[in-house]
N, C-alpha and C positions, 0 to 999 in steps of 0.2 A: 822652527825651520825643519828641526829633525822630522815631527809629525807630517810636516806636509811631504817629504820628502817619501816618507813610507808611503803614503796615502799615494801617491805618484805610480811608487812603482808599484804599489799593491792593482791598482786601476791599471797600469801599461801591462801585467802581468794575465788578470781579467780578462784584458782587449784581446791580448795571444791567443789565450786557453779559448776566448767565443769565435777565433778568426782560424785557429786547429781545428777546431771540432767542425765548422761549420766547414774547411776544406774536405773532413776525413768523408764525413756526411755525404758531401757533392761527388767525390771519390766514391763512395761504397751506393751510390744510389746509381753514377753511370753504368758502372761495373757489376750490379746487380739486380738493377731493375728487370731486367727480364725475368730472371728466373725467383723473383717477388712477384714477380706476377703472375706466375704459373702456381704459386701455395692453394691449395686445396681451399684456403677460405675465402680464395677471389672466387666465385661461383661465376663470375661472368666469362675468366677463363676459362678454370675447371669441368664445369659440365655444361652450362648454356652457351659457351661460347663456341661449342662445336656442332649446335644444331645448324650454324651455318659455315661452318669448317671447308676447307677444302677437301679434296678425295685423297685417298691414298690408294695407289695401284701395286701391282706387284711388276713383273719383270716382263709379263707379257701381256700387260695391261687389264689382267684381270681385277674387277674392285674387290678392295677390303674395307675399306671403309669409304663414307660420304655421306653427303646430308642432303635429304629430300622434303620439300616442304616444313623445317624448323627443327627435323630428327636425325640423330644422326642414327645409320641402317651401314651393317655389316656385309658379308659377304653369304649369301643365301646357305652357304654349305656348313654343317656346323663343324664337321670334320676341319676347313678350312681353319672355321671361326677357332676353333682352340688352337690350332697350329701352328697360328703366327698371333695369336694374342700378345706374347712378349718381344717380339715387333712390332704390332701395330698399335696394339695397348687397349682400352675400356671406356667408359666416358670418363672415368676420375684418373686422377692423377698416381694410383695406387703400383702401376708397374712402372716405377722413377726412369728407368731406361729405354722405355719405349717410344715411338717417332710420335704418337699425339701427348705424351709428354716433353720431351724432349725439342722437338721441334713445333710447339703448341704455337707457339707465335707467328710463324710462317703459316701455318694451316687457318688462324682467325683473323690475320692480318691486324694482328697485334702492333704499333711504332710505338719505342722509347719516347718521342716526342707527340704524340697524336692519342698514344693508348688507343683505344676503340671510340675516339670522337668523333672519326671523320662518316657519313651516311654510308650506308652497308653499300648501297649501289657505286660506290668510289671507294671500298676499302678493298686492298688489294688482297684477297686469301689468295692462296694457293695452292696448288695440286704437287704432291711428291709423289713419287716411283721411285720405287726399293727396287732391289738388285735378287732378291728372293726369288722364287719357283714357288706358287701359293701350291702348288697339284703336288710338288715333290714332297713337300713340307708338312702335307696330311698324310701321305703313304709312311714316313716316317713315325708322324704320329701314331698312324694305326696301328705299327709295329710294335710301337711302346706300350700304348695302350693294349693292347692284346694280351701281354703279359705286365702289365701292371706294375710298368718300370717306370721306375724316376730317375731322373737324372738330365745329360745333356747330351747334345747330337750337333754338330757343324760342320759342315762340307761348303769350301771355298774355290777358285777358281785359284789356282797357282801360281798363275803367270799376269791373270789383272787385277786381283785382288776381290773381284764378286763373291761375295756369299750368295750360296743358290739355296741354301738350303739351310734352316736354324731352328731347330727345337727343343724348345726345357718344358719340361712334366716335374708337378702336376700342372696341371694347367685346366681352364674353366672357360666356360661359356661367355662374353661379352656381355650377352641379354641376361644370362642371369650369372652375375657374382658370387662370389660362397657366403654363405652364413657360417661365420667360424665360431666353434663356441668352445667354451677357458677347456683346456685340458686333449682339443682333439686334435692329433697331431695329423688326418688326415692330409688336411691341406698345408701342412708345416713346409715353408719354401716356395711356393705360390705364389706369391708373388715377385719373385727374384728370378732374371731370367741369368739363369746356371751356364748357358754359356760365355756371356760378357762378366756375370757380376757373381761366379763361385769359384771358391779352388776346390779340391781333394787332395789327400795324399796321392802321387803318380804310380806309383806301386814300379816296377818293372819298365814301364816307359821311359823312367828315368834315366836307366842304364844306356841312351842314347848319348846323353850328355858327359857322363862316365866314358865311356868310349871315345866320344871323341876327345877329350883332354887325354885318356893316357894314347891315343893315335901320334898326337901331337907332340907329347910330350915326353913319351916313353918307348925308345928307339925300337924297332919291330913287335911293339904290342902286340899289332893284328896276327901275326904269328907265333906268339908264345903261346905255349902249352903248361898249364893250370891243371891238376891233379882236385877232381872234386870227389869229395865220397859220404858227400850228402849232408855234413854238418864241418863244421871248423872253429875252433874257438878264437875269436878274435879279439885282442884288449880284455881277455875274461869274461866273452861271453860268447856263445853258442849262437853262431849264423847259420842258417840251414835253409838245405834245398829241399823243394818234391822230393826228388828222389836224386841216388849218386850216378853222374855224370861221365864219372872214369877222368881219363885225358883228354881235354879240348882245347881250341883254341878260341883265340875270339868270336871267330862268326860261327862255332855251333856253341858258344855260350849265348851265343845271342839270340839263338833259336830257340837251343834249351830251358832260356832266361834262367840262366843259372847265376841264384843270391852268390857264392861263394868265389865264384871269377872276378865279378865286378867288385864286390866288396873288400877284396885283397888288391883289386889296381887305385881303388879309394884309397887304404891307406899307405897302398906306397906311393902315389901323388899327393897326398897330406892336404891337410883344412886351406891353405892359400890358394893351392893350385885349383883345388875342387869347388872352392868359393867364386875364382874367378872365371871360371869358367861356366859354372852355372849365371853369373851375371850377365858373359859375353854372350849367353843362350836366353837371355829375358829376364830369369829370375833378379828378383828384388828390384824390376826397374817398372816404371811407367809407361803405359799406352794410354792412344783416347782409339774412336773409331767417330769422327767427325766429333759432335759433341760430350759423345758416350766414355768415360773410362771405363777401361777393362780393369777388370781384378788382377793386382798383381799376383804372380804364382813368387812362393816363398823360397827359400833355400839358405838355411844361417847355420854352419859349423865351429865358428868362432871358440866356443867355449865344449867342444864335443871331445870325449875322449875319440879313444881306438872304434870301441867296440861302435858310439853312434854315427862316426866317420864311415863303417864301414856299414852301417844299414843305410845312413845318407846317399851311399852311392846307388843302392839298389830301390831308391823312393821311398823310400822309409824315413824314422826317425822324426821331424820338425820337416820333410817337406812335404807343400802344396804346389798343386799346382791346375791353373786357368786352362778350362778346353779350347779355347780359342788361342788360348796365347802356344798347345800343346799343338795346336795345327798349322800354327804361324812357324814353330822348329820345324816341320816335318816340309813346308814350304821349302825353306831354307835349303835343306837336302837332296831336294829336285831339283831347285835352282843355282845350284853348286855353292852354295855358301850362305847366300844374302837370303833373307825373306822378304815375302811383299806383305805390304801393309793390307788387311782386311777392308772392306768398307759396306754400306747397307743400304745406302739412299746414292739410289742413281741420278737424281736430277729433281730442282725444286722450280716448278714453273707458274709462274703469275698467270690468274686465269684472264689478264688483259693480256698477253703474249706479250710482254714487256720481255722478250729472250729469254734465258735460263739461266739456272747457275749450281753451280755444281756445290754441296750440303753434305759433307762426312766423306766427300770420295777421295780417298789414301788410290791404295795401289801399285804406290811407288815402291821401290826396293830399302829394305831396312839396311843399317848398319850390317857388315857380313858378320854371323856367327862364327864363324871356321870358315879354312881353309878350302877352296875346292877341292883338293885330292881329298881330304875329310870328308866333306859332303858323298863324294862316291865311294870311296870305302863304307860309308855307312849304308846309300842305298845298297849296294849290293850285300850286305849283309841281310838289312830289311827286305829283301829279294830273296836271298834265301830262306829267310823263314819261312816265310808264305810258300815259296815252292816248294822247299821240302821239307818243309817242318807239317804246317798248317794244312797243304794243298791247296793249288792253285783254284780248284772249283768251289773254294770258299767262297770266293770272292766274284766267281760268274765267270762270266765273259772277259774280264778284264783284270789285266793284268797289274798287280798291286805288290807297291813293297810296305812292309807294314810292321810293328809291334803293340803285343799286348801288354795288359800290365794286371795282376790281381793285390790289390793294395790295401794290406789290414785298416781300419780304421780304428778311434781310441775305444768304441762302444765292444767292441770286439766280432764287430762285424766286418765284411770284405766288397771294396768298389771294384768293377769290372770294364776295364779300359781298352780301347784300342785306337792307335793312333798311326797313322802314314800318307799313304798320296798312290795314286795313279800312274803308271810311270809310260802308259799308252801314250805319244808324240798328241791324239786328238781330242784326249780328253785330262788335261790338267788340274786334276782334283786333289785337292788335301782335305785331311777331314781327322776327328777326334771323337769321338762316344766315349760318354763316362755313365755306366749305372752305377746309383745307388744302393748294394748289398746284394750287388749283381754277384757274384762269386766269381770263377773264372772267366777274363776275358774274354776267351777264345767262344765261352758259350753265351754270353748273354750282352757282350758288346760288338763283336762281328758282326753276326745277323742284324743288328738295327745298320751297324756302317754298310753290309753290304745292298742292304735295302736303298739307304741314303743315297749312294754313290749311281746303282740304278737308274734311282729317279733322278739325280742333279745330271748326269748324262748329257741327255737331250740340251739341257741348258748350254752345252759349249762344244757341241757337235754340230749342233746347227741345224738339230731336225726336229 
């Protein structure tokens, strides 16, 4: 009796374990069958399924990609062709965040339930448009390229969320891919598009975030005056400026970007306050942009003494931080608090005209950062720089409030940052440039933003 008794439950046991597994299965097959379908070794996805793809446009209906008679063909310009590569992507699957990645199933008329069974004349592909500027998008490129800059470039729309403008280098041909061989770092990064999917350390940009927590927090910050004379020992170690600064207060530390202001309101707001307010500002949290997540940008003082408390404040130390999520703060700023969410696909439409449907469009207003009186003590701080730190013909014709940032890296090299917005009423631009070993921001990240800014212009002037 006892035998059979085991033998029972040992069988009713069995019956669970084959009726679990056979749930998780039906669970992880709804749940990811798409993007099983997109692995590189389905080739009927991956590269033949886009000889009959749908097109991809940019913002003004110029083609980046589409398929003519079984192939899929690019956009004539190769300037273009490299310039939105990590938007539009390659035949393979190799840039994971790009829209014929990412959105592969929409473009070959892929169904969970049909897969590619139904006859090509009844399967529904479709055509998407991006939110991009393809012309602006290569002017930026050529800037990088010119000088032989890596890194990242994004300039968005402030007020609706359109990126017009998005470029990461290196970057390469569609038609012809790299041949990367063991040891060349040429193309190291190449496939990673550094605006959605890199952090760096922020160098000096960060000192926006610093600022705004001691605005907040530490009753007439923006007017106290801080004694810098070019180095300060802090926690037992040596924070130091360029050069000695004298008497300033906030907004010509802010101009000055002076390490030793910020890094003394760091540690007298302490690791909680500095924590939590790098959080209310993004860091350490989660973004998508339709399908895409963004890299988070980093910020952990938990276990930091004095001294890395106090380079933490100035971008240093264990932070990173995402160009896009650096252009979504500077959003924030213009918009008295709140940021808009970014987005990149304007609209995915069935080439039977079955309507449209809106595919990654954000837009909407984030969570607020700060305070509105915060946000405008800051613009005008970032106002001042550029006017009178910088000069206003930095930046052209238009009037920009803005900070740099020059941020050591661990190789003992230096990224060159700049990050702000537009603060002209007709043209609502945020935007972030990060080079790679670029040195000063002011010299090797400006000139690509003011380039950028230029060309996204038109996009939201309306000419």
């Amino acid at each position: 009796m006892k035998k059979v008794l085991t033998r029972s439950l040992l069988t009713w046991f069995l019956a669970l374990a084959f009726f679990a597994g056979l749930g998780y299965f039906v669970v992880r097959l709804v749940t990811n069958a798409n993007e099983w379908a997109q692995l590189p070794m389905n080739a009927h996805l991956s590269a033949n399924g886009l000889a009959r793809a749908g097109a991809i446009y940019d913002r003004n209906g110029v083609i980046l990609a589409e398929s003519v008679e079984g192939e899929r063909l690019y956009n004539e310009d190769e300037r273009i062709r490299r310039a939105v590569l990590h938007s539009v992507g390659d035949d393979s699957t190799s840039i994971a965040t790009s829209v014929q990645s990412m959105y592969r199933n929409e473009l070959v008329g892929y169904s969970f339930l049909l897969g590619l069974g139904l006859p090509e004349s009844f399967r529904s592909t479709e055509d998407i448009t991006l939110t991009i500027d393809a012309e602006a998008c290569a002017k930026v490129y050529d800037a990088m390229a010119a000088n032989d800059y890596k890194g990242a470039a994004v300039v968005y729309n402030y007020k609706t969320g359109e990126i017009i403008c998005k470029v990461s280098t290196p970057t390469y041909d569609p038609y012809s891919p790299p041949e990367i061989a063991e040891g060349d770092d040429t193309w190291e990064g190449v496939y990673l598009d550094k605006v959605i999917s890199a952090s760096y350390p922020p160098g000096s940009t960060f000192k926006l975030i610093t600022a705004a927590a001691a605005i907040e927090m530490i009753n007439d910050s923006p007017d106290r005056y801080l004694y810098c004379e070019g180095s300060s020992i802090i926690g037992g170690e040596y924070v130091t400026c360029v050069e000695p600064h004298n008497e300033i207060d906030m907004t010509m530390a802010m101009a000055d970007s002076c390490n030793i202001y910020f890094a003394e309101l760091a540690v007298e707001l302490g690791a909680p306050t500095m924590e939590s307010y790098a959080e209310r500002f993004g860091f350490n949290q989660s973004f998508s942009m339709g399908n895409i997540d963004i890299k988070k940008s980093f910020y952990d003082v938990k276990k930091a003494d004095d001294a890395g408390l106090a380079w933490s404040g100035v971008g240093q130390y264990t932070d990173m931080a995402n160009p896009l999520h650096m252009a979504m703060i500077c959003s924030a700023i213009a918009n008295g608090g709140s940021p808009t969410m970014p987005y990149m696909i304007k609209d995915v439409s069935s080439i039977f005209n079955i309507g449209s449907l809106t595919a990654g469009k954000s837009g909407q207003s984030g969570r607020d950062m700060m305070k509105s009186s915060t946000a405008n003590k800051l613009s005008d701080m970032m106002r001042t720089t550029v006017r009178d730190h910088y000069g206003d013909s930095t930046f052209g014709e238009f009037h920009v409030a803005a900070k740099t940032g020059t941020a050591e890296v661990g190789d003992g090299t230096e990224d060159g940052w700049v990050v702000g917005f537009v603060t002209d009423e007709d043209c609502p631009l945020a935007f972030a440039v990060c080079i790679e070993n670029g040195g000063f921001g002011i010299s090797s990240a400006v000139p690509i933003a003011r380039t950028a800014i230029e060309a996204s212009a038109p996009a939201v002037r309306g000419y």
